[in-house]
ROSE-4610 file (N, C-alpha, C; in Angstrom, 1 decimal, always signed):
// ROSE-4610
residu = [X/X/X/X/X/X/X/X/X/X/X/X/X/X/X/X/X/X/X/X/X/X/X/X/X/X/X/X/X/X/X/X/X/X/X/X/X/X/X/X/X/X/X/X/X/X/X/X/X/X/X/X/X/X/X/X/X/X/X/X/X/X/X/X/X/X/X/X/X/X/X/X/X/X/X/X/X/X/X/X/X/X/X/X/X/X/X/X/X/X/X/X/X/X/X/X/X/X/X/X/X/X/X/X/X/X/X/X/X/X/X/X/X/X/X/X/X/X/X/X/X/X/X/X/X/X/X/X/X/X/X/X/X/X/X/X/X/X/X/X/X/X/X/X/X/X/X/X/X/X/X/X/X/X/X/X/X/X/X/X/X/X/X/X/X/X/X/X/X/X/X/X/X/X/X/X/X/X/X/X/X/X/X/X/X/X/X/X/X/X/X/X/X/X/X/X/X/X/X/X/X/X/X/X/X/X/X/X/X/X/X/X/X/X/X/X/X/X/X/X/X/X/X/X/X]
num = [1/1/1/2/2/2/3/3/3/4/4/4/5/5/5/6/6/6/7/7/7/8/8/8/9/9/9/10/10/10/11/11/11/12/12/12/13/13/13/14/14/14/15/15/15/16/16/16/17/17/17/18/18/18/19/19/19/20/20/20/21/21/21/22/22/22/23/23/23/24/24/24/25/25/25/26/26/26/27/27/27/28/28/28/29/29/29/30/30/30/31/31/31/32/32/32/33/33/33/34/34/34/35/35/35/36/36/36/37/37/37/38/38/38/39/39/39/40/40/40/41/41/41/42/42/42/43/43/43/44/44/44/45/45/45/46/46/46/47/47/47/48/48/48/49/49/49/50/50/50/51/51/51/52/52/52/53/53/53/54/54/54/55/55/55/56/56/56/57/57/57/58/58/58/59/59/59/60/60/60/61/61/61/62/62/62/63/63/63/64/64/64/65/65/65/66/66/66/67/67/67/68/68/68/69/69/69/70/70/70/71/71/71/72/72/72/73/73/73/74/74/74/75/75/75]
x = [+74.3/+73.6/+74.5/+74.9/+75.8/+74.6/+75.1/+74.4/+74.5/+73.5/+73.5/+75.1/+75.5/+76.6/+76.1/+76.9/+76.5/+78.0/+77.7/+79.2/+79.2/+78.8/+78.8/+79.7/+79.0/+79.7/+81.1/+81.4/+82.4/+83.9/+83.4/+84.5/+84.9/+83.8/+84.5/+85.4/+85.1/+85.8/+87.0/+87.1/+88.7/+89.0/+88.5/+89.1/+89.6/+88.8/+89.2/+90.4/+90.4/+92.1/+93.0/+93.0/+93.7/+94.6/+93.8/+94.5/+94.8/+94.4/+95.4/+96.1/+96.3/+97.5/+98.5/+98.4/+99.1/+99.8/+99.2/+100.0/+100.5/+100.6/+101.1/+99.8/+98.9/+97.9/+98.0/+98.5/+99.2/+98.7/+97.2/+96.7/+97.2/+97.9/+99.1/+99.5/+99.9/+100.8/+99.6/+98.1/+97.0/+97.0/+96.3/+96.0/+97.0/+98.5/+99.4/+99.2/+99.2/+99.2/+97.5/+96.6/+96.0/+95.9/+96.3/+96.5/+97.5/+98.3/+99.8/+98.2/+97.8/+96.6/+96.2/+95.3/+94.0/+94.8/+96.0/+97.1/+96.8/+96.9/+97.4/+96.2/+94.9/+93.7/+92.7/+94.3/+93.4/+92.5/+92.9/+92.1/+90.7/+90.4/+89.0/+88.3/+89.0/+88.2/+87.5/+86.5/+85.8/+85.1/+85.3/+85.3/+84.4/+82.8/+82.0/+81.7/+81.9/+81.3/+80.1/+79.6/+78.5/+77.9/+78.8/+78.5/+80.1/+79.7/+81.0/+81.6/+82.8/+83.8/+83.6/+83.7/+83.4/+84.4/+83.9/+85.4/+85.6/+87.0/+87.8/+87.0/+86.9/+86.9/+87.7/+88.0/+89.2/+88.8/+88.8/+88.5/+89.9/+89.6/+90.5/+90.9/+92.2/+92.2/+91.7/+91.3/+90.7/+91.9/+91.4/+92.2/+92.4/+93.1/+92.7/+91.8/+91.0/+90.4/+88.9/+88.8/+87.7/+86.9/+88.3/+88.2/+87.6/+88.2/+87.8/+86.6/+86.1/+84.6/+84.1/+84.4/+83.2/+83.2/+83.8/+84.4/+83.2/+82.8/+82.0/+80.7/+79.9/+78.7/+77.8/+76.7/+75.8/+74.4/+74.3/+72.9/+71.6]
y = [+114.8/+115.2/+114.8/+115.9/+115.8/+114.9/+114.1/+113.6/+114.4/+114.6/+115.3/+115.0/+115.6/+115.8/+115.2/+114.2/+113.6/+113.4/+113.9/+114.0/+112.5/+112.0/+110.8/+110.0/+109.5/+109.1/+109.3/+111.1/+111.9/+111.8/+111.2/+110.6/+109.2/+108.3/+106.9/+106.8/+108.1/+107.7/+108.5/+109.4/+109.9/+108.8/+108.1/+106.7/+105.8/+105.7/+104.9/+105.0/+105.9/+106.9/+106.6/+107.3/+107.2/+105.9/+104.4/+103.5/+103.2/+103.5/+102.6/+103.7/+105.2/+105.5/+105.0/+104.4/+104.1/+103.0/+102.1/+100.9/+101.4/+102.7/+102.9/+102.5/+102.5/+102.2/+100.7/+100.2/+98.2/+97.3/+96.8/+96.1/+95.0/+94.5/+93.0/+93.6/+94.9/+95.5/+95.1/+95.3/+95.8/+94.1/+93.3/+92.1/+91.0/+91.3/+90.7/+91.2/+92.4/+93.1/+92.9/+92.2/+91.6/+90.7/+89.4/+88.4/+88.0/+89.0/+88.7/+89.3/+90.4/+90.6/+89.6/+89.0/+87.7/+86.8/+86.1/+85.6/+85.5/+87.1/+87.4/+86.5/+86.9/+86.5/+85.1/+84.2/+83.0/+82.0/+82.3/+81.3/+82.0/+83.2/+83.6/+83.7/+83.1/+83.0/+81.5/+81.8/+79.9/+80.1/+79.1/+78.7/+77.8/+77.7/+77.0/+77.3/+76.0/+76.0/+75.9/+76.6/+76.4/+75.3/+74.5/+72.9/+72.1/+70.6/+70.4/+70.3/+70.0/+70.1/+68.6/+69.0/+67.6/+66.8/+65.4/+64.5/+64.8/+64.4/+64.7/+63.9/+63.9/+62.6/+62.6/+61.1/+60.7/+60.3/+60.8/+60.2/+59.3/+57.9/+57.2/+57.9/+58.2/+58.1/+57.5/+58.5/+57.6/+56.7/+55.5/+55.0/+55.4/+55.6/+55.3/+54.5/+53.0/+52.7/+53.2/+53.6/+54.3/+55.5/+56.2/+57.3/+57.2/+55.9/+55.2/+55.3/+54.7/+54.1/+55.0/+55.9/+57.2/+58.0/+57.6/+58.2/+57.9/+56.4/+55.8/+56.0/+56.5/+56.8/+55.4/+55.9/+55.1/+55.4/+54.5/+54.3/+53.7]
z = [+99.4/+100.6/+101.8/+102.8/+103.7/+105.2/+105.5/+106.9/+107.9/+109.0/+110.0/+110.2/+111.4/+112.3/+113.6/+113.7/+115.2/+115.8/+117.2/+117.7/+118.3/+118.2/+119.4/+118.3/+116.9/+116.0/+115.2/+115.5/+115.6/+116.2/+117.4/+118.6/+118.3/+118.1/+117.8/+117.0/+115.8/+114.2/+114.8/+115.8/+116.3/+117.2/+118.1/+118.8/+118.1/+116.8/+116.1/+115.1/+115.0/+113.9/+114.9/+116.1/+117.1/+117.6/+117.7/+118.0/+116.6/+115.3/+114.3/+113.8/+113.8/+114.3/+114.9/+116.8/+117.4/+116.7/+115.6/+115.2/+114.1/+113.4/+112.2/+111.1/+111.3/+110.5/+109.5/+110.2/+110.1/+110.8/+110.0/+110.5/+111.2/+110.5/+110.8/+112.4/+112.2/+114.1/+114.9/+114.6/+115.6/+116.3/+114.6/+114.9/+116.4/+115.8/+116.6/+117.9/+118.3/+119.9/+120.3/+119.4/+120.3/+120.6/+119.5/+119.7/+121.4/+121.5/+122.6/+123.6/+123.5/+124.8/+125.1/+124.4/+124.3/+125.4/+124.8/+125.6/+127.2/+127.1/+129.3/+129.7/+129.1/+129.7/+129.6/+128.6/+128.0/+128.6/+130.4/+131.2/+131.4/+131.2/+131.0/+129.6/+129.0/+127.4/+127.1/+127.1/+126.4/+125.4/+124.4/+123.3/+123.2/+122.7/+122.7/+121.2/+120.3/+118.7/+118.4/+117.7/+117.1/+116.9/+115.9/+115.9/+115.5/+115.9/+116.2/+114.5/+115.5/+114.4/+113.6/+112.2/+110.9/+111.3/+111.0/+110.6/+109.4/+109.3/+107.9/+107.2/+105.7/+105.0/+104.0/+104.1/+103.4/+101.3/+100.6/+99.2/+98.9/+98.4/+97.9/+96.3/+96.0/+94.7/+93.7/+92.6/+91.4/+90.6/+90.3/+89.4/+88.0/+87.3/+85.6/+85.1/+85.5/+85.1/+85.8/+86.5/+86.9/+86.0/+85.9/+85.0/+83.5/+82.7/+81.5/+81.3/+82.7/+82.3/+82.5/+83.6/+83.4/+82.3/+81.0/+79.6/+78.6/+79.2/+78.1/+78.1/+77.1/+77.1/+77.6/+78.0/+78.5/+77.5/+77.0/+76.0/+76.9]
């Protein structure tokens, strides 16, 4: 079953060919020449996270004898 024809949707999908044409259809081209845009404008961009950022945590390596004991059954 073919979907109606909607031109409105028609245009975006040629807008959309259109600029990744312009990059050769190379995502990597698109991503970078936005990235260098984002740039011109970086003092109007803010960045508010969702929630903050974790502290790292650190795990000490296991020893070998650590390891042993967790080997041994527990009755």
């Amino acid at each position: 079953m073919n979907p109606m024809p909607d031109p409105v949707i028609d245009e975006i999908r040629e807008i959309r060919h259109q600029i990744s044409a312009s990059f050769d259809h190379d995502p990597a081209k698109l991503v970078a020449y936005l990235m260098k845009f984002q740039e011109q404008f970086k003092d109007r961009l803010l960045y508010i996270p969702d929630e903050p950022t974790p502290t790292p945590v650190v795990v000490p390596p296991v020893s070998s004898e650590v390891t042993a004991l967790q080997s041994i059954p527990v009755s």
